[in-house]
C-alpha positions as CSV (number, residue, x, y, z in Angstrom):
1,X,-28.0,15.3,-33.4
2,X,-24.4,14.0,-32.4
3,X,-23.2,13.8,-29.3
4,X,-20.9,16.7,-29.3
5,X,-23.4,19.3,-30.9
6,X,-25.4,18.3,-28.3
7,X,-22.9,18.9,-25.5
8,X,-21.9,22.2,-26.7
9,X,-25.3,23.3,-27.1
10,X,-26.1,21.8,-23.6
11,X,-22.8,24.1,-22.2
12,X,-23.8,27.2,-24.2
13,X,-27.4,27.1,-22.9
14,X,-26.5,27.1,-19.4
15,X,-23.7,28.7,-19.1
16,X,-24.0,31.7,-21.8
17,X,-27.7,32.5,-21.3
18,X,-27.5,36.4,-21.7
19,X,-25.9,35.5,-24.9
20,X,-28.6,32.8,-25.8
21,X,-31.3,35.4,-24.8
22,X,-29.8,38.1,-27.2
23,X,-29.7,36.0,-29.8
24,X,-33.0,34.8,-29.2
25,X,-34.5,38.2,-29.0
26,X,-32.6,39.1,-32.5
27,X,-33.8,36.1,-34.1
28,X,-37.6,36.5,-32.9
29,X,-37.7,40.6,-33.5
30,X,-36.3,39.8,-36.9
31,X,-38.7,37.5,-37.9
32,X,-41.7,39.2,-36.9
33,X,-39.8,42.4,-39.1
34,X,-39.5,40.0,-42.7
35,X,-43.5,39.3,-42.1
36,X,-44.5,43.0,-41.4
37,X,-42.6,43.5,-44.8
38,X,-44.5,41.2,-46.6
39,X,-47.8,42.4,-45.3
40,X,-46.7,45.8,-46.1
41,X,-46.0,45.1,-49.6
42,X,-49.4,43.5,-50.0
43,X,-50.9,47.2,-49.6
44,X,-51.3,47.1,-46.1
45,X,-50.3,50.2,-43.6
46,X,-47.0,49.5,-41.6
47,X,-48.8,49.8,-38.2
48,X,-51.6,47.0,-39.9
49,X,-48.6,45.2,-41.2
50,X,-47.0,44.4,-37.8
51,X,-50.1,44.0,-36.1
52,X,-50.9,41.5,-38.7
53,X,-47.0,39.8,-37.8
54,X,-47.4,39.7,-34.4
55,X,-51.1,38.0,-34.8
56,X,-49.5,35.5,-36.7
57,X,-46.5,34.9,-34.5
58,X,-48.5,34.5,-32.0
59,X,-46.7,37.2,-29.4
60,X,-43.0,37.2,-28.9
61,X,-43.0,36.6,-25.2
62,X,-44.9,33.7,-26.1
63,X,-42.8,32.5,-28.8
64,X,-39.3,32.7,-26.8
65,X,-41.0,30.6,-24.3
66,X,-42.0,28.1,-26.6
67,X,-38.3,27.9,-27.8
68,X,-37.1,27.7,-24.5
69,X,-39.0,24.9,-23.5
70,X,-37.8,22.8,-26.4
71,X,-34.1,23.4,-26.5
72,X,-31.3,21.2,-24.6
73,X,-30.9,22.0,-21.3
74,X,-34.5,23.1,-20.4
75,X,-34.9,20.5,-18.2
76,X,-31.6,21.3,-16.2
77,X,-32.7,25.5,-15.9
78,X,-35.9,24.6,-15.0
79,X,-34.6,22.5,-12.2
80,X,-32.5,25.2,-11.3
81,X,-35.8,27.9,-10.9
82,X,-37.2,25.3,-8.7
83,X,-34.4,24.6,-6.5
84,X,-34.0,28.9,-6.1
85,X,-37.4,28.9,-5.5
86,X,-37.5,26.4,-2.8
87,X,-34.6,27.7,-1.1
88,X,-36.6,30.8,-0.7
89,X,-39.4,29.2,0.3
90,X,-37.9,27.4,2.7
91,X,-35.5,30.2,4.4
92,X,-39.3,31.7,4.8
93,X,-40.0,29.2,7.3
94,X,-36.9,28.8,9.1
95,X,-38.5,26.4,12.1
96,X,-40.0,24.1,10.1
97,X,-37.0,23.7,8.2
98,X,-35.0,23.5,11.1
99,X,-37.1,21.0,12.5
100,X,-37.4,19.2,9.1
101,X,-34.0,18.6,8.6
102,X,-33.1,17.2,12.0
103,X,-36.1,14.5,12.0
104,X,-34.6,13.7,8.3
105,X,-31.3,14.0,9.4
106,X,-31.8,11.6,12.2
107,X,-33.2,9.0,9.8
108,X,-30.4,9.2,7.2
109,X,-28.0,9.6,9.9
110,X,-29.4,6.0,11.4
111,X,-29.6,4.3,8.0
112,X,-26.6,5.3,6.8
113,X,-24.6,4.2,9.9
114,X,-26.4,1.1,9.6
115,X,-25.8,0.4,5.8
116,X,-21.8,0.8,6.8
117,X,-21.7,-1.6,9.5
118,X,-23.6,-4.1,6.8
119,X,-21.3,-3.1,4.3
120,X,-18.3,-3.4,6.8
121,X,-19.5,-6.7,8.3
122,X,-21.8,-8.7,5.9
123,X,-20.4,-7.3,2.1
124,X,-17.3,-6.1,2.4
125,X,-15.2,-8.8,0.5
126,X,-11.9,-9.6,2.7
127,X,-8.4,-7.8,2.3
128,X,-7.3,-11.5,0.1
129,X,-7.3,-12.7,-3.2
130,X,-10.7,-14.5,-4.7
131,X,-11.9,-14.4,-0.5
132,X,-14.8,-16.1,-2.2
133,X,-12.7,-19.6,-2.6
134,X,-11.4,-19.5,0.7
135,X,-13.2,-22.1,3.2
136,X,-13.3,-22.7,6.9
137,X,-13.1,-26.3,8.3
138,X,-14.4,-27.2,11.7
139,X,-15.1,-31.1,13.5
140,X,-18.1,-32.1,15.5
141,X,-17.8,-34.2,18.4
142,X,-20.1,-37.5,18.6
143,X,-22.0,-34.8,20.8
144,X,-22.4,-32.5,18.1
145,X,-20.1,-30.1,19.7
146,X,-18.1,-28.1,17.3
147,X,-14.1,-28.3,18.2
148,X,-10.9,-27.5,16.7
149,X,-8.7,-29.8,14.6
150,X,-6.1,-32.1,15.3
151,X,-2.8,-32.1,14.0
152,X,-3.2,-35.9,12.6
153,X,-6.4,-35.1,11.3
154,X,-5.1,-31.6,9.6
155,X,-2.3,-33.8,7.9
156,X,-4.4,-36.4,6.5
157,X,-6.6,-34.0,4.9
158,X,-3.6,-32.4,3.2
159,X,-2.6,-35.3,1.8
160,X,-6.1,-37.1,0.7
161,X,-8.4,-34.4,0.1
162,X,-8.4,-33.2,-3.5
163,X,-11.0,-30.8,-3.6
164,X,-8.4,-28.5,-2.1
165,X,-6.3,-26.3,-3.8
166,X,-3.7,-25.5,-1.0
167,X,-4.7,-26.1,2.8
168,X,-3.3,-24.1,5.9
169,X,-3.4,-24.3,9.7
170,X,-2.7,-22.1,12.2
171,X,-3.5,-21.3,15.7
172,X,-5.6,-17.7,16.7
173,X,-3.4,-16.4,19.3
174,X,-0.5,-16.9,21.8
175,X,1.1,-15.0,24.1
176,X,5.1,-15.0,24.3
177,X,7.6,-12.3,25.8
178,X,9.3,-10.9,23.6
179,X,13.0,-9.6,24.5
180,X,16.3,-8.4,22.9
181,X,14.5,-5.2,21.3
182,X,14.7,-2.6,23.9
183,X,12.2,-2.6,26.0
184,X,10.9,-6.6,27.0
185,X,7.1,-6.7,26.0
186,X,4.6,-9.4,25.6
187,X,3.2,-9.9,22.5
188,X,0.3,-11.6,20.8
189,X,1.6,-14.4,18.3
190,X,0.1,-16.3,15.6
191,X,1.3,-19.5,14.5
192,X,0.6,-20.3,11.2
193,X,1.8,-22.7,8.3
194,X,4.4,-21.2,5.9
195,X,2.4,-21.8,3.3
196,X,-0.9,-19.2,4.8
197,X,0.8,-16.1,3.1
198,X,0.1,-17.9,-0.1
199,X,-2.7,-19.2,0.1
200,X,-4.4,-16.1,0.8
201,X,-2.8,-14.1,-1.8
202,X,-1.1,-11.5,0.1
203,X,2.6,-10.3,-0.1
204,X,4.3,-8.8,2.4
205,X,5.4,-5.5,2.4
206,X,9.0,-6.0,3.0
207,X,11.3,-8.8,3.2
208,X,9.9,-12.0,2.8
209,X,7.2,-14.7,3.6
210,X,8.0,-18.2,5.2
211,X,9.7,-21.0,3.1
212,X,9.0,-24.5,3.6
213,X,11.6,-25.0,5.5
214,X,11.3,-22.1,8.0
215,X,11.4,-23.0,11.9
216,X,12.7,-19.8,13.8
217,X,11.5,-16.9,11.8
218,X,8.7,-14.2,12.3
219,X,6.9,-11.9,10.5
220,X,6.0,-8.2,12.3
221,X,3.2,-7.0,11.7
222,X,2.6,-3.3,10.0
223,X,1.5,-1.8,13.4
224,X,4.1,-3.4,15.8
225,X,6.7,-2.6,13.4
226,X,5.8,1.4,13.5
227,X,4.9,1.3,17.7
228,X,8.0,-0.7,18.8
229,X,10.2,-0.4,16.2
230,X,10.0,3.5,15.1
231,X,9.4,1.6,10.9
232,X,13.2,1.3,11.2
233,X,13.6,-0.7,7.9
234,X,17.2,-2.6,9.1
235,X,14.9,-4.7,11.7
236,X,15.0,-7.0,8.5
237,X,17.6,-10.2,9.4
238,X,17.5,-8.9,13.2
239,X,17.4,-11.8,16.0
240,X,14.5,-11.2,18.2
241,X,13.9,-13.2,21.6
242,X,10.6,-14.7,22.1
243,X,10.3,-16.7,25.4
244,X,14.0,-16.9,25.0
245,X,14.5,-18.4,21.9
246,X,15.4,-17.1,19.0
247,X,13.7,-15.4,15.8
248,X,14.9,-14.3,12.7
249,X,12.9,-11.1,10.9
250,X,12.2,-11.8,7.7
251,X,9.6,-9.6,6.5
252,X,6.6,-6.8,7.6
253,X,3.1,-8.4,6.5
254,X,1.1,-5.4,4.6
255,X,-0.9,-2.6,6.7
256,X,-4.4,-3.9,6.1
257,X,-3.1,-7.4,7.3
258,X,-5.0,-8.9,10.3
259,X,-5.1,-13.1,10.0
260,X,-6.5,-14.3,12.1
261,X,-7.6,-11.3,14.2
262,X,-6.7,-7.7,14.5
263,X,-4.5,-8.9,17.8
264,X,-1.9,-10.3,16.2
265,X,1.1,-8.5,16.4
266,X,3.5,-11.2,14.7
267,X,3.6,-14.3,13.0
268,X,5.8,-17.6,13.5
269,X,5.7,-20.8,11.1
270,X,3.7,-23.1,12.8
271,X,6.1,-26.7,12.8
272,X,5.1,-30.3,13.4
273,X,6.8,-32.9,15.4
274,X,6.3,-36.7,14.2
275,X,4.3,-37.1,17.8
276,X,2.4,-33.9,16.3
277,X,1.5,-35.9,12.9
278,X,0.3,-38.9,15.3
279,X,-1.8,-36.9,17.1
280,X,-5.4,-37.1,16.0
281,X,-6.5,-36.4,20.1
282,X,-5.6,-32.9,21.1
283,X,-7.7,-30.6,18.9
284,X,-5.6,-27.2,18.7
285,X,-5.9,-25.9,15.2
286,X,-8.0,-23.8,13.1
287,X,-8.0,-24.7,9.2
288,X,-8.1,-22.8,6.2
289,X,-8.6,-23.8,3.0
290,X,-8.7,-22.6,-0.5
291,X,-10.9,-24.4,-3.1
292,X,-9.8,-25.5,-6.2
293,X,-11.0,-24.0,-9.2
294,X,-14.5,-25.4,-10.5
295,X,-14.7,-27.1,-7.2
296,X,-17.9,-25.9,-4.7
297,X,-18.1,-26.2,-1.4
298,X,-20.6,-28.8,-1.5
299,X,-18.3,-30.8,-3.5
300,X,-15.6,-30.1,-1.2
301,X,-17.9,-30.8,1.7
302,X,-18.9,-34.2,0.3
303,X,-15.2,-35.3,0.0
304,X,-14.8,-34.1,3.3
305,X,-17.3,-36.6,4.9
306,X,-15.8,-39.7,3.1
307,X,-12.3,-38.7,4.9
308,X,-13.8,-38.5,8.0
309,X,-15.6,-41.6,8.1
310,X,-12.1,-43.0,6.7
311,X,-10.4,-42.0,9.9
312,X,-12.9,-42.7,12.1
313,X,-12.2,-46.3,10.9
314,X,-8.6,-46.2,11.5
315,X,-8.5,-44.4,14.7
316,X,-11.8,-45.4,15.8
317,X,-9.9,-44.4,19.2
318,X,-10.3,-40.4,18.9
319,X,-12.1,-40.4,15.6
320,X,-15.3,-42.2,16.1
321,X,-18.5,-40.4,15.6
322,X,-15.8,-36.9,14.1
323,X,-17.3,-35.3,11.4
324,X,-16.0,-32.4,9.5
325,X,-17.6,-29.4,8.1
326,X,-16.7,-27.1,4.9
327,X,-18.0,-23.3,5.7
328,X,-17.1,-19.8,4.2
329,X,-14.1,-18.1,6.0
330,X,-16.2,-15.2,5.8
331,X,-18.5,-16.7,8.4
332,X,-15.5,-17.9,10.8
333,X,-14.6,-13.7,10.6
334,X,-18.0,-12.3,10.9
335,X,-19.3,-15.0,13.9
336,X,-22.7,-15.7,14.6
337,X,-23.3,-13.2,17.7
338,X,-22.4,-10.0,15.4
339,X,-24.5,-11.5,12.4
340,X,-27.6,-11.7,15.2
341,X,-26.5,-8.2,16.2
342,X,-26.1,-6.7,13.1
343,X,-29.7,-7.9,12.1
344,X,-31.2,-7.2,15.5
345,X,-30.4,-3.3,15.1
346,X,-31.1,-3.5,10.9
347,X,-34.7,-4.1,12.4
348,X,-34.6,-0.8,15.0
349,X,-33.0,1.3,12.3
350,X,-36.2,0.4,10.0
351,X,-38.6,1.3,12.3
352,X,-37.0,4.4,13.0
353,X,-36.6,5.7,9.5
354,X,-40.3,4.6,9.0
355,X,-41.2,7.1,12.1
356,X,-39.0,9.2,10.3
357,X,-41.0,9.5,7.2
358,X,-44.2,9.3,9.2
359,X,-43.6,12.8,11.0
360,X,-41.8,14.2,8.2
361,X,-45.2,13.6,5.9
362,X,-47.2,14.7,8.4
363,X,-45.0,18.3,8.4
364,X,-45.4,18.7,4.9
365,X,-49.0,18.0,5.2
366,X,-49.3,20.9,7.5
367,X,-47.3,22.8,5.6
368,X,-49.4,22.0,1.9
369,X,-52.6,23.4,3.6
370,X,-50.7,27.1,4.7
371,X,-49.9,26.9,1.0
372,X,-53.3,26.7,-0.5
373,X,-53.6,30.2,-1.4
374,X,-50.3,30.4,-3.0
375,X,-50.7,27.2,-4.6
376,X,-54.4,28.2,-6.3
377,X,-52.6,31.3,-7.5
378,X,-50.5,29.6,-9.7
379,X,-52.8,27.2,-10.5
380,X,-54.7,29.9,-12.2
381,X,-51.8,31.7,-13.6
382,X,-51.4,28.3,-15.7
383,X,-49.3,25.9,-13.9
384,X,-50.5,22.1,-14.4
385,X,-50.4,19.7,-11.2
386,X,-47.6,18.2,-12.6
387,X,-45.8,21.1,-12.6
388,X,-46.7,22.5,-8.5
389,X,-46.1,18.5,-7.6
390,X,-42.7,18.6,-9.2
391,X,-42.0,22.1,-7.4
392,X,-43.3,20.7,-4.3
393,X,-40.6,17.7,-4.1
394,X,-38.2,19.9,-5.5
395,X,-38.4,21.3,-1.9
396,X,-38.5,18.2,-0.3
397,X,-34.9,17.0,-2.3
398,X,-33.6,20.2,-0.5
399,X,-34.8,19.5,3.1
400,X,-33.5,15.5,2.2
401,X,-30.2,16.6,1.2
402,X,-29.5,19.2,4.1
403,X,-30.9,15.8,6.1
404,X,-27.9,13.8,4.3
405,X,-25.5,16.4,5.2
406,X,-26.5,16.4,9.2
407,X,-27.1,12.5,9.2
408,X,-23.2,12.1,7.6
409,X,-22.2,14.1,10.2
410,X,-24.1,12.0,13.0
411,X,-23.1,9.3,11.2
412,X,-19.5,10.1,11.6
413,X,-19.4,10.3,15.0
414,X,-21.7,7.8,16.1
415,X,-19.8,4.9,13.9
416,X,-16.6,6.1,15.7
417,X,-17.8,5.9,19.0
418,X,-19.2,2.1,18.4
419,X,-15.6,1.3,17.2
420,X,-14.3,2.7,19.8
421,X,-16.0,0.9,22.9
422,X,-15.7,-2.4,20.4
423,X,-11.8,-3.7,22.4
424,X,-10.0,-4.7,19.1
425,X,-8.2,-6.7,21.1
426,X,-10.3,-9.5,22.4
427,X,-11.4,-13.2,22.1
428,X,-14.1,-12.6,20.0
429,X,-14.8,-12.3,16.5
430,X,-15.6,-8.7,16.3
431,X,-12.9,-7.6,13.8
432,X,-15.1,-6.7,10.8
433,X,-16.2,-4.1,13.4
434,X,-12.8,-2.1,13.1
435,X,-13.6,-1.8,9.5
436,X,-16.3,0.4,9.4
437,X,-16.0,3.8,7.5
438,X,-17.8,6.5,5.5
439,X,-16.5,5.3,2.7
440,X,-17.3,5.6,-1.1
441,X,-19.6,2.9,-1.0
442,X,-21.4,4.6,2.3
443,X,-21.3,7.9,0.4
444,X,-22.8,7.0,-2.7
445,X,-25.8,4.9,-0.7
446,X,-26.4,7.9,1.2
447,X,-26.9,10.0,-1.8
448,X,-29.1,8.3,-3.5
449,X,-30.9,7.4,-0.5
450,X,-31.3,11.1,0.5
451,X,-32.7,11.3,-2.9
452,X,-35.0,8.2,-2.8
453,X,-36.0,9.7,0.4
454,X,-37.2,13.1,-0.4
455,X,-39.3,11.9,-3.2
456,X,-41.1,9.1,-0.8
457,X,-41.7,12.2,2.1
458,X,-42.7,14.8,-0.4
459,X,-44.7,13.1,-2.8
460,X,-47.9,11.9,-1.1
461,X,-48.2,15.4,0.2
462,X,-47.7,17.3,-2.8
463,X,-50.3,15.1,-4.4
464,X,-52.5,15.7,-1.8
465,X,-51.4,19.5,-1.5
466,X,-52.2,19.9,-5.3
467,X,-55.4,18.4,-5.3
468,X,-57.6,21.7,-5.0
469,X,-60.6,23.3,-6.1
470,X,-59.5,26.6,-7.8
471,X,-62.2,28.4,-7.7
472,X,-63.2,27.8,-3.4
473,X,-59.7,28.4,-2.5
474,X,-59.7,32.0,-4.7
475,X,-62.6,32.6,-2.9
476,X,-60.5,31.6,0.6
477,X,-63.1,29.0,1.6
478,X,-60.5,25.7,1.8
479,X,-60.8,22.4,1.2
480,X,-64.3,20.8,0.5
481,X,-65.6,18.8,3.1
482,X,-64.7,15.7,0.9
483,X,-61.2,16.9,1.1
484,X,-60.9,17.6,4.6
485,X,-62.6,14.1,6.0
486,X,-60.1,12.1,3.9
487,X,-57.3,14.5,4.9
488,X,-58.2,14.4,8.4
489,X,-58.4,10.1,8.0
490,X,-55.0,9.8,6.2
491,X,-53.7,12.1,8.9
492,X,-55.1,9.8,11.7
493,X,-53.6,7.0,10.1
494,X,-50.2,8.9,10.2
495,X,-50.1,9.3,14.1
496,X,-51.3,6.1,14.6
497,X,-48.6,4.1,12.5
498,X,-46.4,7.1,14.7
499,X,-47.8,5.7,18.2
500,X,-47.2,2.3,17.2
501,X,-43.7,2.0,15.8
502,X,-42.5,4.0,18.6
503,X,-44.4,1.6,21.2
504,X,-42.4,-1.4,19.2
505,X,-39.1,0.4,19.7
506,X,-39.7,1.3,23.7
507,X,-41.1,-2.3,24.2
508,X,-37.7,-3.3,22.2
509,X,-35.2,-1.2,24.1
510,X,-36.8,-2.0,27.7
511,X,-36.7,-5.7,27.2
512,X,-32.9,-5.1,25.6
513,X,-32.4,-3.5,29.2
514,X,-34.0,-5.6,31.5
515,X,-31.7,-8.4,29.6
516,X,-28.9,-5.5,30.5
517,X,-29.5,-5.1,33.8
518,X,-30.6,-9.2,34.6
519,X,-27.0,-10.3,33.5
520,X,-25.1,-7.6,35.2
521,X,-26.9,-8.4,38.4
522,X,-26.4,-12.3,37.7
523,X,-24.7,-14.4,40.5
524,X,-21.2,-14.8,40.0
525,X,-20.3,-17.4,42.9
526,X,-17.8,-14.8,44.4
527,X,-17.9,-10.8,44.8
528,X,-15.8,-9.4,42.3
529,X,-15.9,-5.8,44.3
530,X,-12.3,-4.5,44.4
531,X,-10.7,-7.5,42.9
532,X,-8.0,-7.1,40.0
533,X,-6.4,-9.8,37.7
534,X,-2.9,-9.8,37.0
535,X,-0.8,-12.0,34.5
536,X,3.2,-12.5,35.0
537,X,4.3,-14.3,32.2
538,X,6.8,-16.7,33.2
539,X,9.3,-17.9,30.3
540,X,9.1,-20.8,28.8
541,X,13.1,-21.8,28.8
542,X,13.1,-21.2,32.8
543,X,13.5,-23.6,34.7
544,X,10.3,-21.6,36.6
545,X,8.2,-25.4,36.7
546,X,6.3,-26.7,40.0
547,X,7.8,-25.3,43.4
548,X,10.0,-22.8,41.4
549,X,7.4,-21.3,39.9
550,X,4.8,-20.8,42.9
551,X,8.1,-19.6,44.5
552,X,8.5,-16.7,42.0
């Protein structure tokens, strides 16, 4: 049958079923009428005539449930009983449900908090164009020590590498006073070159990017321009002052725009000196890269290491024993200590769901052997153990989705307190943090793990629940002593896997805080009790140098 036949059938089955019923009923009564007419005209009595129709119809009940166990959507209505009846069933046993749902809840609540902070930190592609091309390069010291790139050496790879597509540097943060805008602030700045808005991909949202040729312009970012500056669109070809020089505004970067780090608050075009081109010493950039296409990074990485042995021959000075390295951006953003963090609590959140599924089986399993009557009933009424299994874990999809829907909600709140005891503005590489969400990604894997969920808790009992002896539970005497010895095994095995995950987790979280407590306690060389920090940025056109400045 088409498609569309099918569809309005599919509508006009579930939605019109007192109408489907009548019909039914017509169609059935009428059929059973045209055969007690043909037996009649045979010779036989009108009351032998029917009774003869009905034989062969086999009873009418029995007919319209043959028919609607064949036609489209008897899946779906079916599905529909179940779920009624489980409801029921369940708002029966109101603490066992209550208690159901928070252990599951608690388990999808954990998982699901943990698949955003994966999604946020290890899969989320970045806010730029083809993030996949973009590449990280770092030097190594003779010592192996990784270090930052010098301007000489950041201008020779711009002009000898050809692996590269376009290549940018620019420098994570620096602070600069910032005056002739009301109030005078301090403010965290980014130098970068003015080619970095291109070579990610991103356009501002007003105004302009650098030119080639820019010295004394900024950008603002998306933030700053709504806190200090009210979004007041005429800031666009405004003078600002920072550390008393000046800075033209030439354009607002986009809202989801945070190179290098969420900190910056504006960015300059970051301008080399002839002494700066010389300089292959003072190591004071980061550079960014974007491959060419049909270029790899091993490719790229390999081209790299000829350049710098190539240098280390001609400034054998600062360069010997340099080697540079080709990574993915993403891995500059993400940094090594939140990977290992991220992973470290992937591991807690599996053992917690498994302890999770382990008491919620072993609920279920309690709750199969109150059943056994009711279950034998309809055993013997008819119903195959494919049928009671598949009403069982109906039941356990509704305890896993009222799970979902508390574990969302946990979920909720507990990502947003992480975020916010996470300082977005610091010197380390925690910004994927500030992009976690329950978002459409999170909401789809919670679903269909809610789903996946309640079939893996509901399952092994309902199998186990199903698998009676008719006759000895009619007769109320329960399980056979098979039964109950390999029920009362698989149950020991339950608390024991129970006892031991949780001893793994409390072994885990006291030696996370003993580690706690060991560097909080840790000698400092000084006593840090009632001491503050505080910074007075001095500006950099003042004459506020040597005795001047320890005067002020």
């Amino acid at each position: 049958m088409p498609l569309a036949p099918r569809l309005c059938s599919l509508w006009r089955n579930l939605l019109r079923k007192a109408r489907v019923e009548r019909d039914l009923d017509e169609e059935v009564r009428s059929y059973v009428e045209s055969l007690a007419e043909e037996n009649e005209k045979s010779g036989m009595s009108a009351k032998e005539a029917r009774r003869q129709a009905m034989i062969e119809t086999g009873g009418t009940e029995q007919v319209k449930e043959r028919v609607r166990e064949v036609r489209i959507g008897a899946f779906f209505e079916t599905l529909l009983k179940d779920a009624r009846y489980g409801l029921r069933q369940l708002r029966r046993s109101p603490g066992f449900t209550a208690v159901a749902v928070i252990t599951l809840g608690l388990g999808i609540g954990a998982t699901t908090a943990m698949f955003s902070l994966i999604d946020a930190v290890l899969l989320q592609g970045m806010p730029y164009q083809n993030p996949h091309r973009l590449v990280a390069i770092t030097t190594r010291n003779a010592q192996g020590e990784e270090e930052s790139v010098a301007p000489g050496d950041c201008n020779d790879w711009k002009a000898h590498i050809k692996a590269f597509k376009s290549l940018a540097a620019y420098k994570s943060w620096e602070f600069r006073a910032l005056t002739g805008a009301g109030e005078p602030d301090e403010v965290w700045v980014s130098p970068v070159s003015t080619n970095a808005f291109q070579l990610l991909g991103v356009n501002v949202a007003a105004g302009r990017a650098f030119a080639p040729n820019d010295t004394q312009t900024l950008i603002l970012s998306h933030e700053y321009w709504r806190s200090h500056f009210a979004a007041d669109p005429k800031i666009l070809g405004k003078t600002l002052s920072l550390d008393g020089k000046p800075y033209t505004v030439i354009g607002i970067a986009p809202a989801n725009f945070q190179f290098p780090d969420p900190n910056t608050l504006m960015w300059t075009p970051l301008t080399f000196t002839a002494a700066d081109v010389a300089n292959h010493e003072q190591q004071s950039l980061n550079v960014l890269a974007r491959l060419k296409d049909g270029v790899s990074q091993d490719q790229a990485q390999a081209e790299m290491h000829v350049i710098a042995r190539q240098l280390a021959l001609e400034y054998p000075k600062t360069n010997a024993g340099r080697k540079a390295f080709v990574k993915p951006y993403k891995d500059r953003e993400v940094g090594s200590v939140l990977r290992s963090a991220v992973f470290a609590l992937l591991g807690a959140v599996i053992l917690v769901f498994a302890i999770v599924c382990a008491n919620t089986i072993s609920m279920l399993l309690a709750r199969g052997s109150s059943r056994q009557a009711e279950l034998a009933i309809r055993a013997a009424l008819g119903a195959g153990r494919s049928r009671l299994i598949r009403q069982m874990i109906s039941e356990s999809l509704l305890l896993a989705a009222a799970g979902s829907l508390t574990g969302l909600a946990l979920a909720k709140w507990g990502l947003s307190f992480i975020v916010s005891t996470v300082p977005k503005f610091n010197l380390i590489e925690t910004q994927a943090v500030h992009r976690i969400a329950i978002n459409l990604p999170t909401l789809s894997f919670t679903v269909a793990f809610a789903f996946l969920t309640g079939i893996v808790v509901g399952l092994l009992p309902a199998w186990r629940a199903t698998g009676l002896d008719v006759n000895g539970s009619l007769k109320q005497s329960g399980w056979t002593s098979s039964s109950r010895a390999g029920r009362s095994l698989f149950e020991r095995g339950l608390v024991i896997s129970e006892v031991a995950l949780a001893l793994v987790l409390l072994v885990s979280a006291g030696l996370m805080i003993q580690t706690f407590m060991d560097l909080e306690s840790s000698p400092t060389g000084f006593k840090p009790d009632h001491l503050l920090t505080v910074r007075v940025p001095l500006l950099n056109y003042s004459s506020a140098k040597g005795k001047p400045s320890a005067a002020f």
